[in-house]
RODO-2510 file (C-alpha; in nm, 4 decimals, decimal comma):
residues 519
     n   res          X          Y          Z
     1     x     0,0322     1,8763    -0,4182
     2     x     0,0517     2,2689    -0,3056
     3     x     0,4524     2,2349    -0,2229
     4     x     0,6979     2,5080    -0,3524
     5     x     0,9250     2,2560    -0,4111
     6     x     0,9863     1,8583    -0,3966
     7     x     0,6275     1,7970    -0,5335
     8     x     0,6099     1,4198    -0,6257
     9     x     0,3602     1,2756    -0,8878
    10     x     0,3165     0,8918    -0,8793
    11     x     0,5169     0,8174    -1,2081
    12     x     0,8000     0,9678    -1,0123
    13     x     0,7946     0,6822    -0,7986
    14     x     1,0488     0,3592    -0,8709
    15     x     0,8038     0,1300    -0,8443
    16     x     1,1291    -0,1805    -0,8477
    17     x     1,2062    -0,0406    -0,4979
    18     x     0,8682    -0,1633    -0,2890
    19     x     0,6673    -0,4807    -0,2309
    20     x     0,3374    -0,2295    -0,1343
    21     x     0,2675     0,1306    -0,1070
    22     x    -0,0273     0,3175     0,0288
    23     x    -0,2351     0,5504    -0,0465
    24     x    -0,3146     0,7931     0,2332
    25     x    -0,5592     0,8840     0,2880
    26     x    -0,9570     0,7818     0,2494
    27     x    -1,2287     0,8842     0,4522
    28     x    -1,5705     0,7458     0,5890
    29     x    -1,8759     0,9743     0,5104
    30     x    -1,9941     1,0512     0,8352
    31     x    -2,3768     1,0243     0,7244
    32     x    -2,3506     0,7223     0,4890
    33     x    -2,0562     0,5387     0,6420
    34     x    -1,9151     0,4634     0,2820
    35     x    -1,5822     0,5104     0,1752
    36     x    -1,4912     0,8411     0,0327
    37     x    -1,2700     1,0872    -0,0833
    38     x    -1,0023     1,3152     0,1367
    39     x    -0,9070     1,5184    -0,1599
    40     x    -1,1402     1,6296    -0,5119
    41     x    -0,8234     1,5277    -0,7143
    42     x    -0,7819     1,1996    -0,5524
    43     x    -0,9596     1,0222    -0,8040
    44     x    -0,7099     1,1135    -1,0561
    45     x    -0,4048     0,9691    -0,8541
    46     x    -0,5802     0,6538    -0,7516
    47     x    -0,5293     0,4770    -1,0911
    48     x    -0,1978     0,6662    -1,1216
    49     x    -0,0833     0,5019    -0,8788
    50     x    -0,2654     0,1471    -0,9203
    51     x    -0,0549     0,1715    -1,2689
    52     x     0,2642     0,1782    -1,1020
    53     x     0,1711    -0,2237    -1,0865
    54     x     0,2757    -0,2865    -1,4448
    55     x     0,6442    -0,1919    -1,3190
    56     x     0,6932    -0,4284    -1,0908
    57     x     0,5067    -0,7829    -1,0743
    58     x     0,4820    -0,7843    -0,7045
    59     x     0,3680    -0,4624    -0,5797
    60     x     0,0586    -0,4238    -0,4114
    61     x    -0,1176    -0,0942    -0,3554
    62     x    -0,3297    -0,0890    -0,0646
    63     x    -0,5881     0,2561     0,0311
    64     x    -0,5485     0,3848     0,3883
    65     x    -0,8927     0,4988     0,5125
    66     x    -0,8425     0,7235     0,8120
    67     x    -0,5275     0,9165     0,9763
    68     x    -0,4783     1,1818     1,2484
    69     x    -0,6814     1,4209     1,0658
    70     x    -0,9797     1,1443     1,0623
    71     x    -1,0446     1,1554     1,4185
    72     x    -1,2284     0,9082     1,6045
    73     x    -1,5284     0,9807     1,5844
    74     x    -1,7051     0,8504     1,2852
    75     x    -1,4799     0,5193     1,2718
    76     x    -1,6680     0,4806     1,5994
    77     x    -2,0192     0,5488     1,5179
    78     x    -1,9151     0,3159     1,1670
    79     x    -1,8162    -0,0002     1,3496
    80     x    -2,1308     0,0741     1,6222
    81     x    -2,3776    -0,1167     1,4565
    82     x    -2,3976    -0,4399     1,1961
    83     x    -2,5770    -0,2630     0,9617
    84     x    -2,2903     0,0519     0,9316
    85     x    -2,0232    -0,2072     0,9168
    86     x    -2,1976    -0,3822     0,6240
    87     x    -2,2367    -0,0540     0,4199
    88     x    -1,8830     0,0439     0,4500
    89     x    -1,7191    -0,2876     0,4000
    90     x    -1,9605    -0,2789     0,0577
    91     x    -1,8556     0,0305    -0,0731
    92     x    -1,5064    -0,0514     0,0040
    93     x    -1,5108    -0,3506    -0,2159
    94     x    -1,6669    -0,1488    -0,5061
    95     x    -1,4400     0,1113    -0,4598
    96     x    -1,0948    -0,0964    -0,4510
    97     x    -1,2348    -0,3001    -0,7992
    98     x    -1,3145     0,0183    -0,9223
    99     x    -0,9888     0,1708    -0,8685
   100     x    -0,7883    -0,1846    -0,9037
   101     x    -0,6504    -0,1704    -0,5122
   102     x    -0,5502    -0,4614    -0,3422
   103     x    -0,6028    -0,4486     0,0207
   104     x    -0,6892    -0,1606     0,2770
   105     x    -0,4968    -0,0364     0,5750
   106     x    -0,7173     0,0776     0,8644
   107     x    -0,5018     0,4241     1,0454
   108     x    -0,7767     0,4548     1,3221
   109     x    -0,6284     0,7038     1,5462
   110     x    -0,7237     0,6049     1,7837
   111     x    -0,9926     0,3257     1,9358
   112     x    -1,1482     0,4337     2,3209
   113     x    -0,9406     0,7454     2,2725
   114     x    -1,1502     1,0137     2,4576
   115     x    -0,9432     1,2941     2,3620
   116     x    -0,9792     1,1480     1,9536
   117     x    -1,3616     1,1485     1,9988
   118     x    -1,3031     0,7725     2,0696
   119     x    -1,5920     0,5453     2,2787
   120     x    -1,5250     0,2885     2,5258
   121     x    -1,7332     0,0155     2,2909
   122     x    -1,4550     0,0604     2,0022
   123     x    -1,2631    -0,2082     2,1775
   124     x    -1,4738    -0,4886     2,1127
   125     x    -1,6465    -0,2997     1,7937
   126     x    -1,3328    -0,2708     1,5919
   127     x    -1,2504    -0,6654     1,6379
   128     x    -1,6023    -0,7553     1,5121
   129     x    -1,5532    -0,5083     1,2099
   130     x    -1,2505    -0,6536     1,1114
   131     x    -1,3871    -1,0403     1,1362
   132     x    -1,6250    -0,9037     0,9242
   133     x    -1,4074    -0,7395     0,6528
   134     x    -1,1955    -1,0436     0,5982
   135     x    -1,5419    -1,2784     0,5808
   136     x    -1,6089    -1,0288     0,3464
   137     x    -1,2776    -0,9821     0,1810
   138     x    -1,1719    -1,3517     0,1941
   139     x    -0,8225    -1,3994     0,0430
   140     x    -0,8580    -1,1963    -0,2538
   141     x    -0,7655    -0,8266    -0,0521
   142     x    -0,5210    -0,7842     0,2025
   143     x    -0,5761    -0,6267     0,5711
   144     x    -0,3774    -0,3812     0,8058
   145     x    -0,3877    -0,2041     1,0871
   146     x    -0,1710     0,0908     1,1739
   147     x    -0,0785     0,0616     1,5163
   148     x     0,0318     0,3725     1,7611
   149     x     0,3688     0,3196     1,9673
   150     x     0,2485     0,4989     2,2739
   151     x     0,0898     0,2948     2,5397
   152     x    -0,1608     0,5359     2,6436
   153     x    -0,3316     0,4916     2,2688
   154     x    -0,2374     0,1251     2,1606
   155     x    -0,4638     0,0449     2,5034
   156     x    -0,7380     0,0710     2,2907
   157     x    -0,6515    -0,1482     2,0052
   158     x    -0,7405    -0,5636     2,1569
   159     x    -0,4230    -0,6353     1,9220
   160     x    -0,4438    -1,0689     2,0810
   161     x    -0,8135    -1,1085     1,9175
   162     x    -0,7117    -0,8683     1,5906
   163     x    -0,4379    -1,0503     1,4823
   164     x    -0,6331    -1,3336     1,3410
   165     x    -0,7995    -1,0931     1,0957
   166     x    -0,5247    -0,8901     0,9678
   167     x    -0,2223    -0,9439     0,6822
   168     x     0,0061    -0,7308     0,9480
   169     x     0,0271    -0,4815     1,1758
   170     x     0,2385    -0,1482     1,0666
   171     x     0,3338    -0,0455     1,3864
   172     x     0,4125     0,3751     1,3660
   173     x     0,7741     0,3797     1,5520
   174     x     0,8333     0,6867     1,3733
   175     x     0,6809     0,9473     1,5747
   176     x     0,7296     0,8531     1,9241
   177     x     0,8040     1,2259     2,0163
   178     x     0,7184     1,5653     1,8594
   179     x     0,6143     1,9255     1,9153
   180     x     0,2957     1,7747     2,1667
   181     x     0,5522     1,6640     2,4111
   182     x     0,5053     1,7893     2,7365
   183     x     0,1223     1,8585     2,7012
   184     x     0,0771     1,5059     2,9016
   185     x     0,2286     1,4429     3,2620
   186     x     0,5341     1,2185     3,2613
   187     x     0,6153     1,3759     2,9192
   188     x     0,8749     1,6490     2,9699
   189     x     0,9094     1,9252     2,7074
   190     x     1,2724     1,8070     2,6007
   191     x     1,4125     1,7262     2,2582
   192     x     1,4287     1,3727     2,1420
   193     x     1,4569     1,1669     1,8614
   194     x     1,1048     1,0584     1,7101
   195     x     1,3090     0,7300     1,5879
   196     x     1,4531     0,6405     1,8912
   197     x     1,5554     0,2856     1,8795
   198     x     1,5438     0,2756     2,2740
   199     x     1,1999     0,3366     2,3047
   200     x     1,0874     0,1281     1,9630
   201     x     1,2361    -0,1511     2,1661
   202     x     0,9952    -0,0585     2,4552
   203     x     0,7123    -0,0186     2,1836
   204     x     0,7894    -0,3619     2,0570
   205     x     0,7313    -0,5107     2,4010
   206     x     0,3836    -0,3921     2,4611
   207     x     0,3174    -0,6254     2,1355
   208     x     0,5108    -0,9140     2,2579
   209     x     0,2967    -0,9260     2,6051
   210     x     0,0211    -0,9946     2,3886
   211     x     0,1973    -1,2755     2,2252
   212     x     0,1783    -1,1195     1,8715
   213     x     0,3755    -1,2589     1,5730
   214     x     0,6619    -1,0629     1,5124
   215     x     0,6124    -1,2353     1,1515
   216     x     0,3236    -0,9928     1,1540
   217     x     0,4876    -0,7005     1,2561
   218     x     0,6037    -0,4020     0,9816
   219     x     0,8562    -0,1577     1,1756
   220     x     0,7791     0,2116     1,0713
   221     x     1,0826     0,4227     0,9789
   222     x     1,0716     0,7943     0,8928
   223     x     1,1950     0,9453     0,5944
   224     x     1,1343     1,2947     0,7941
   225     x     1,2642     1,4153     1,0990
   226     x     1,0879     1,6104     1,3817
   227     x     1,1779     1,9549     1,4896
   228     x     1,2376     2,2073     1,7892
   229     x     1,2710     2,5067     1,8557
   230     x     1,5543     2,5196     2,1443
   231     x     1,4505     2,7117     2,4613
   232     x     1,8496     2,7909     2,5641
   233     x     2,1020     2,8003     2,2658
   234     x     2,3578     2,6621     2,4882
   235     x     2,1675     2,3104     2,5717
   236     x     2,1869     2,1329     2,1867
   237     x     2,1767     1,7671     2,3170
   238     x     1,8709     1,5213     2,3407
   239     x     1,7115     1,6145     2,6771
   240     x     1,7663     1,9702     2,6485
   241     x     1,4158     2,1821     2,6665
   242     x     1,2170     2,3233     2,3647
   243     x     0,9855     2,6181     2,3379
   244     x     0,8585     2,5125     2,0608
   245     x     0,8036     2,3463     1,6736
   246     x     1,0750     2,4383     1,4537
   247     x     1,0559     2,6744     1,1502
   248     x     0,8349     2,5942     0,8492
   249     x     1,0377     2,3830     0,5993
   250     x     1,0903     2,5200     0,3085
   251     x     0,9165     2,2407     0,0855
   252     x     0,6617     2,1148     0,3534
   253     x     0,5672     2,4725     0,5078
   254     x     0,4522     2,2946     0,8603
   255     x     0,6239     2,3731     1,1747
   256     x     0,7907     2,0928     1,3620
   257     x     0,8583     1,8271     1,0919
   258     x     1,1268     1,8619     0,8566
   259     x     1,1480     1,6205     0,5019
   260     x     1,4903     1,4497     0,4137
   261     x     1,5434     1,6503     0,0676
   262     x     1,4901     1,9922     0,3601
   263     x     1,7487     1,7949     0,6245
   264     x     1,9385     1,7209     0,3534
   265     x     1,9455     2,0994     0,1827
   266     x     2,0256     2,2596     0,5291
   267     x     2,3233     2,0237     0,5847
   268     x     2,4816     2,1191     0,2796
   269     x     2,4018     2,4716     0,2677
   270     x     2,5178     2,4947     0,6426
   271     x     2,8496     2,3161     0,6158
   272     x     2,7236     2,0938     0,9245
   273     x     2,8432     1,7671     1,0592
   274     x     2,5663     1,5229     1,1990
   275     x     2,5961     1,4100     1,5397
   276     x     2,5205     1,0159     1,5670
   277     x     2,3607     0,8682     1,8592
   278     x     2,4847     0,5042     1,8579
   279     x     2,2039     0,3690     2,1550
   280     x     1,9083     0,5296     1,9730
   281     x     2,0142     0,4964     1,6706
   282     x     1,9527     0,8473     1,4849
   283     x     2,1924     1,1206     1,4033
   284     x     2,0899     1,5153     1,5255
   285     x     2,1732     1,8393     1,3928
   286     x     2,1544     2,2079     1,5443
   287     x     2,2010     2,5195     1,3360
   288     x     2,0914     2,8947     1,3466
   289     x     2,1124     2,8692     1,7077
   290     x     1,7896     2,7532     1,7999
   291     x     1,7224     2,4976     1,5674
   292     x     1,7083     2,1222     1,6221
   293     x     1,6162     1,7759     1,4672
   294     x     1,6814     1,4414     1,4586
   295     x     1,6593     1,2273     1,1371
   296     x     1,8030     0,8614     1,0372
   297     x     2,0258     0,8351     0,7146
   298     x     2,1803     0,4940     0,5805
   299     x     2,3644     0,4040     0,8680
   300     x     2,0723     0,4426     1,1575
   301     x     1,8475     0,2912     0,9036
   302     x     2,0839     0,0037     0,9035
   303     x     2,0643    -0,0833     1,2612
   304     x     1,7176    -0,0471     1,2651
   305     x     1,7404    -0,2951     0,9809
   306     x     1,9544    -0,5251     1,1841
   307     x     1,7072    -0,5262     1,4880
   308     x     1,4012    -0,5948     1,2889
   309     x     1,5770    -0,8601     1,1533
   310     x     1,6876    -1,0388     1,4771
   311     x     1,3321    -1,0011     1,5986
   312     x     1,2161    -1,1844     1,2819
   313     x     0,9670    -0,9144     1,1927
   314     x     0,7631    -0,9000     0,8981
   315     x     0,9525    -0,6301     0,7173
   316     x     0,9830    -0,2397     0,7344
   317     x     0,7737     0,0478     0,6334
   318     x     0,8189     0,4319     0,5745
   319     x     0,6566     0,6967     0,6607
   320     x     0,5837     0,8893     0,3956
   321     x     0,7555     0,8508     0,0231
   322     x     0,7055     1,1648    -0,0798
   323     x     0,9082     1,3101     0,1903
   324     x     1,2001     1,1744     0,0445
   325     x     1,4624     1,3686    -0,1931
   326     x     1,3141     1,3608    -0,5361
   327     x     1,6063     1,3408    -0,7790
   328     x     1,7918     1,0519    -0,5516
   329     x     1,5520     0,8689    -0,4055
   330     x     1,7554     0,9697    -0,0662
   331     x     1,5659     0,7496     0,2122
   332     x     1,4796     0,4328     0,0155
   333     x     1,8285     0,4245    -0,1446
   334     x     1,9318     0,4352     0,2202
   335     x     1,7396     0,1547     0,2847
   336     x     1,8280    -0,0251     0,0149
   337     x     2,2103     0,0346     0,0875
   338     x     2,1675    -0,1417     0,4176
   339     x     2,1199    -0,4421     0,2362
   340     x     2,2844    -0,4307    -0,0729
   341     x     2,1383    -0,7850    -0,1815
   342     x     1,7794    -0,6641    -0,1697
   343     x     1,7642    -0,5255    -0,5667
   344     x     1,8947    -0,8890    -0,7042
   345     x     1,6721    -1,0480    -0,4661
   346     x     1,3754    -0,9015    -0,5356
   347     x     1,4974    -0,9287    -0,9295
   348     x     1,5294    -1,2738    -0,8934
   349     x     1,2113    -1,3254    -0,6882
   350     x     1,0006    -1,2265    -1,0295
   351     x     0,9432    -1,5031    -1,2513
   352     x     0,9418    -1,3822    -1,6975
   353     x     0,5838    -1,5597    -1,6507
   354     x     0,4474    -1,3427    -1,3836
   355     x     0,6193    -1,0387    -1,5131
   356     x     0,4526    -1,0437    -1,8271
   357     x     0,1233    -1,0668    -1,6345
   358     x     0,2366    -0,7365    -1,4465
   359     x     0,3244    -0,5906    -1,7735
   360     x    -0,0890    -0,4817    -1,8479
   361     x    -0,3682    -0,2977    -1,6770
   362     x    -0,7352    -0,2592    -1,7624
   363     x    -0,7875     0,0715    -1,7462
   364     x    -1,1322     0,2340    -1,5818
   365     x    -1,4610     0,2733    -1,7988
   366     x    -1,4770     0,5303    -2,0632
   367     x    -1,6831     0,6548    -2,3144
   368     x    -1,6528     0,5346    -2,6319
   369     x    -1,5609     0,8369    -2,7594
   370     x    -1,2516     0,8444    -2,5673
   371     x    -0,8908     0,7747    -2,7756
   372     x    -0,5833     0,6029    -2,6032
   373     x    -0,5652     0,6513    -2,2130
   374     x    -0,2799     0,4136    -2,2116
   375     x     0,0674     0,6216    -2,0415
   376     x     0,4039     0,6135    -2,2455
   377     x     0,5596     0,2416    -2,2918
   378     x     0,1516     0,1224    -2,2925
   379     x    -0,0600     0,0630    -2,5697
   380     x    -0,4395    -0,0220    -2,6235
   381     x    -0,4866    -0,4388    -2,6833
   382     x    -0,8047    -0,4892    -2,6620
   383     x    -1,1275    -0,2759    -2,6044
   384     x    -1,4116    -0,4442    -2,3850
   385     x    -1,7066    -0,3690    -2,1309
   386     x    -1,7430    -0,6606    -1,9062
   387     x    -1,6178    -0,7603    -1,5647
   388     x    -1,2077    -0,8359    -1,5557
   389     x    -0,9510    -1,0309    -1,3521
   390     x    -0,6635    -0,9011    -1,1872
   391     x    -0,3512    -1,0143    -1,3466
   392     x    -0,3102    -1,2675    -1,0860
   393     x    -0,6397    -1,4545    -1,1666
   394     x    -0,7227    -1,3729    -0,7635
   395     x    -1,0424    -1,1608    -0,8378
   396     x    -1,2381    -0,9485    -1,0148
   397     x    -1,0564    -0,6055    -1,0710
   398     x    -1,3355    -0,4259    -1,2479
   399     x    -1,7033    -0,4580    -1,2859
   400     x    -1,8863    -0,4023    -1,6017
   401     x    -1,8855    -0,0438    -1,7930
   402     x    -2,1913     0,1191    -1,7539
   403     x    -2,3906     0,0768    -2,0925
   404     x    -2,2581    -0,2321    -2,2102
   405     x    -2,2046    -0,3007    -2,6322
   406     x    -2,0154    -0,1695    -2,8358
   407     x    -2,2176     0,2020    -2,7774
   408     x    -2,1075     0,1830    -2,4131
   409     x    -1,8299     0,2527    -2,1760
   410     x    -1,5156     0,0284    -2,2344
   411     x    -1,1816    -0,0311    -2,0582
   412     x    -0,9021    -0,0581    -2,2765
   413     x    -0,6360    -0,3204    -2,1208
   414     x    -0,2922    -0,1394    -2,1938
   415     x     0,0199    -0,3507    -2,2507
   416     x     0,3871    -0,2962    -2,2571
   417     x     0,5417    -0,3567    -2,5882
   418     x     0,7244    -0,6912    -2,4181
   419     x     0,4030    -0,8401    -2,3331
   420     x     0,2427    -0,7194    -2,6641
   421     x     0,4534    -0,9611    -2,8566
   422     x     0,4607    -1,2303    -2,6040
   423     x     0,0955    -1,2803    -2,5915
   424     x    -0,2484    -1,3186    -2,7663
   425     x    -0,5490    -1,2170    -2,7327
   426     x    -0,8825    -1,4413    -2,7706
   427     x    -1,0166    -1,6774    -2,9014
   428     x    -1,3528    -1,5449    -2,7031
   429     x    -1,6994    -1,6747    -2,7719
   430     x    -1,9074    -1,5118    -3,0603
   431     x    -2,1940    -1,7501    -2,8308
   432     x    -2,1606    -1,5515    -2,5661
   433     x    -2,1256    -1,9185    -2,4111
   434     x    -1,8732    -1,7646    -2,1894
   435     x    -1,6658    -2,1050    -2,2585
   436     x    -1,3554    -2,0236    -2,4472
   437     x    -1,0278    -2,1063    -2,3205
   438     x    -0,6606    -2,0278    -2,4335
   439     x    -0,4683    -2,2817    -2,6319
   440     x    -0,3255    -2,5614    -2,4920
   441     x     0,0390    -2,4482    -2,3714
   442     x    -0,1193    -2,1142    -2,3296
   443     x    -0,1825    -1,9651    -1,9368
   444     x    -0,3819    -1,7292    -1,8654
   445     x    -0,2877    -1,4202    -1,7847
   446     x    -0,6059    -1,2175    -1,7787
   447     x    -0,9735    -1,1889    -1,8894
   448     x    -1,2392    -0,9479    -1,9697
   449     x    -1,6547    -1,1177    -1,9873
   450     x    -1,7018    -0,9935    -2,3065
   451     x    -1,4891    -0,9107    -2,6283
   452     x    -1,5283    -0,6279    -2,7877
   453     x    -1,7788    -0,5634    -3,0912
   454     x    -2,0393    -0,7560    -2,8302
   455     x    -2,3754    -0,6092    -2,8844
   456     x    -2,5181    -0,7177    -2,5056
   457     x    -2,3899    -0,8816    -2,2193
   458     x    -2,5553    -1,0916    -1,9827
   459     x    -2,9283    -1,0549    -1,7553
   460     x    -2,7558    -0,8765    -1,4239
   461     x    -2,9113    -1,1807    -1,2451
   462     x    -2,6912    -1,4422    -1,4761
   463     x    -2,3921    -1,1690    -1,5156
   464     x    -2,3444    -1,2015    -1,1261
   465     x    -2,4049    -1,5567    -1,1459
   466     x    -2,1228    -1,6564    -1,3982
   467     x    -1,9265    -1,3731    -1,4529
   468     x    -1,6380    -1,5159    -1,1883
   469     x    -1,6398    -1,8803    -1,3506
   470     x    -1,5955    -1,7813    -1,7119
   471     x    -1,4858    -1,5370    -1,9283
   472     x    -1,5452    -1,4625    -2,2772
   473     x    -1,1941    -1,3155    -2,3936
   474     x    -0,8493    -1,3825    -2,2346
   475     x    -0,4933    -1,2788    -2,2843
   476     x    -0,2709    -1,5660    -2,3145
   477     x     0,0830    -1,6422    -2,2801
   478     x     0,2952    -1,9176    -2,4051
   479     x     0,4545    -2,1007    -2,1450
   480     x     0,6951    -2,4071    -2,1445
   481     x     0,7589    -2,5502    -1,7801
   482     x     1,1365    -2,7260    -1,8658
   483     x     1,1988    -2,8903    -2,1809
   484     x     0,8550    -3,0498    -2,2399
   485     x     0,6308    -2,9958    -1,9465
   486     x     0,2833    -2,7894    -2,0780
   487     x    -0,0189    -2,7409    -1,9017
   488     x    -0,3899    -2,8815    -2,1058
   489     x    -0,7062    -2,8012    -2,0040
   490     x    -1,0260    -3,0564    -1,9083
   491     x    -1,3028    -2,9848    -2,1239
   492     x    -1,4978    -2,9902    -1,7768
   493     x    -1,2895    -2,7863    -1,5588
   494     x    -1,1404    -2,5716    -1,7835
   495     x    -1,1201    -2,2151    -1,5208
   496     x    -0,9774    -2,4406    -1,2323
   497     x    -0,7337    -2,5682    -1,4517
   498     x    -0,5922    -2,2547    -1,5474
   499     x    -0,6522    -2,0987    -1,2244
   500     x    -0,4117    -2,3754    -1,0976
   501     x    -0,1416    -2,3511    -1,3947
   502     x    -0,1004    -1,9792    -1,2691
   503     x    -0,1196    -2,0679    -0,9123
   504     x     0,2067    -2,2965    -0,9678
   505     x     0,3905    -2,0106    -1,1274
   506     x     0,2718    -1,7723    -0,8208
   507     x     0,4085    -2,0542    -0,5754
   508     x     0,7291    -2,0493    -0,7929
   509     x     0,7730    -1,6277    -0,6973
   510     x     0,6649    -1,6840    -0,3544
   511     x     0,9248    -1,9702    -0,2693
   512     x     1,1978    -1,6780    -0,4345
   513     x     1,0794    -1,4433    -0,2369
   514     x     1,0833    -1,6786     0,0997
   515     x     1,4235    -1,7864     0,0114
   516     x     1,5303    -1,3686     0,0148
   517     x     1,2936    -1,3490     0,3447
   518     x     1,5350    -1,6215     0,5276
   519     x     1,8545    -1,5209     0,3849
***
């Protein structure tokens, strides 16, 4: 946010080139153990960000609580006890419906570390916590764990009894060496590639001992590279010692870690010629005399690529987007490059059904004095103040406004101008019988507990009650399934039958996106 230059804002981000992106980072209040804030203007980019949803039907955006700045320490004294576990798992809920997230990644760093302010009882704490966040969480938010490649801090994580818990584990292969190199013994003060394939190989096998699916394996790339400071101008090749960091990048003004769009500015400015290391797999530069880093471009990304992919592993992940070039999307059009077929694929993975679902967000409560919070290519459909679905029908994204009627907060549920003529909205219940369906060859696409122009809403007692079996208003879309095929609803199972109408379109995307997943 305070860079010179290459500041990214999340609208900047092509949302058509990811499946999920995370926001790093969240904290835990060390006195209440809630979830909370790193940053005051964080709660301005959260639903910036969340928006990004409406671009492409399958992204997910998950929060990131924790990070090397986090320390040890209070994820420790959180997961000590039932009762600190239980407070942050609640808040966390409230906060992702609040915000519209859809899972959490966990970046303790690190578990029984000593030196993090870790204690020896994290090892069997942090298993219990995370059997308790998917009890918690069910199937309606997603679960990671970011995973260290050094052995001397992934010791601490018991990855065999974690695994059943978690979506995946992002495993952070792209910072196996650095500036702190040669502060432990066996660790000489030499430069080396941070992405070296060589040792991501070793990383990998710590995981494998413990029988881990590689399915649930993400391999971390970098879309940085880390710097040195060379101790003798005449040694330029891995191996050769460092005194120190290198020199502050221009746009990320921190010693020792250099951004593509910086790499990519000093090559051309420089005139200079990377040096490829075919067994690591990363490419080197040296310029200025003393000045040294290694990075990974299309073609290293590509044989990482090819390795993750012979190892079957769950995909790839990057560390961090907004170190990337901003005008050409540098590192992720890399990425995409090494497999050319991954755009149509993931095109043709998105149903018109489920797009048009994508294609609206409710936004958060606001007074009802406010006028159109909907961004450019969005407009206001509806007004309302109860609970709503995600567009997926999984859960509820957003509890009521505070207030209630037609005097209180509202969210207003913004729409592209596709969806705007594809769908209606209604026919709701004047009762308040919380009853009403969509037409017969309508699905449902998403739902708000009470239309607008409602005076009241339900007791709390009956709102909690009902509020996640039926809904007052709904969006619907008309849908034809072949020539004839439409979906009807039972007048005594009306929610499960639409629940299951959109769960057959959402098996429809999922077999597309298998079929890219095995090609």
């Amino acid at each position: 946010m305070n860079r010179e230059c290459n500041v990214w804002e999340p609208f900047m981000i092509d949302a058509t080139k990811w499946t999920h992106l995370n926001y790093a980072f969240a904290l835990i209040d060390e006195s209440t153990y809630e979830i909370a804030q790193m940053n005051t203007f964080d709660t301005a980019l959260y639903g910036k960000l969340t928006d990004l949803k409406s671009k492409n039907p399958i992204l997910k955006v998950y929060i990131s609580v924790g990070g090397w700045d986090a320390g040890s320490a209070t994820f420790s004294a959180m997961v000590s006890t039932k009762a600190n576990r239980a407070t942050f798992i609640r808040s966390t809920i409230k906060f992702m419906k609040t915000y519209i997230f859809d899972g959490i990644d966990i970046n303790w760093a690190y578990p029984t570390a000593k030196d993090r302010g870790g204690e020896d009882a994290d090892f069997e704490n942090f298993v219990t916590f995370l059997a308790e966040l998917r009890d918690a969480f069910g199937d309606g938010y997603g679960i990671t764990v970011a995973l260290p490649s050094s052995y001397w801090y992934l010791k601490g994580f018991d990855i065999a009894n974690m695994e059943q818990h978690v979506d995946w584990f992002n495993l952070m292969s792209h910072d196996i060496h650095g500036k702190w190199d040669g502060k432990k013994e066996f660790i000489p003060s030499v430069v080396q590639a941070h992405t070296n394939l060589t040792e991501i190989k070793d990383s990998l096998n710590l995981l494998w001992r413990n029988s881990i699916n590689p399915n649930k394996v993400v391999l971390g790339l970098g879309f940085y590279g880390r710097s040195f400071t060379l101790e003798d101008v005449r040694c330029k090749e891995p191996g050769c010692p460092f005194s120190g960091a290198g020199e502050l990048g221009k746009c990320t003004d921190t010693a020792g870690i250099l951004s593509l769009h910086e790499i990519k500015d000093i090559m051309e400015g420089k005139s200079l010629e990377p040096v490829q290391d075919g067994e690591a797999a990363v490419k080197y530069i040296s310029w200025d005399g003393d000045q040294w880093v290694s990075y990974d471009d299309s073609e290293t990304f590509a044989m990482k690529l090819s390795y993750a992919k012979i190892l079957c592993l769950g995909g790839t992940s990057v560390w961090a987007l907004d170190l990337d070039a901003l005008v050409v999307d540098e590192g992720i059009d890399s990425l995409l490059e090494s497999d050319s077929r991954l755009p149509a694929k993931l095109r043709s993975a998105v149903s018109y059904e489920n797009g048009l679902s994508m294609g609206m967000f409710w936004t958060p409560c606001f007074p009802p004095t406010a006028e159109n919070p909907c961004p450019d290519g969005f407009s206001p459909l509806i007004w309302a103040h109860g609970k709503v679905f995600d567009a997926d029908l999984s859960h509820v994204s957003g509890m009521g406004c505070y207030g209630g009627g037609r005097h209180g907060y509202h969210r207003a549920l913004c729409v592209e101008g596709l969806v705007e003529a594809a769908c209606q909205w209604g026919p709701g219940s004047q009762s308040k019988a919380c009853n009403s369906k969509c037409p017969t060859g309508y699905i449902t696409l998403t739902k708000n507990s009470h239309m607008a122009g409602q005076d009241t809403g339900y007791s709390k007692t009956l709102y909690n009650d009902y509020a996640n079996q039926y809904f007052s208003g709904g969006l619907g879309q008309k849908v034809t399934f072949g020539n004839s095929r439409s979906y009807s609803y039972v007048s005594d199972d009306e929610n499960s039958v639409e629940v299951r109408a959109h769960n057959a379109l959402r098996e429809r995307q999922l077999e597309a996106r298998s079929a890219y997943s095995d090609v």
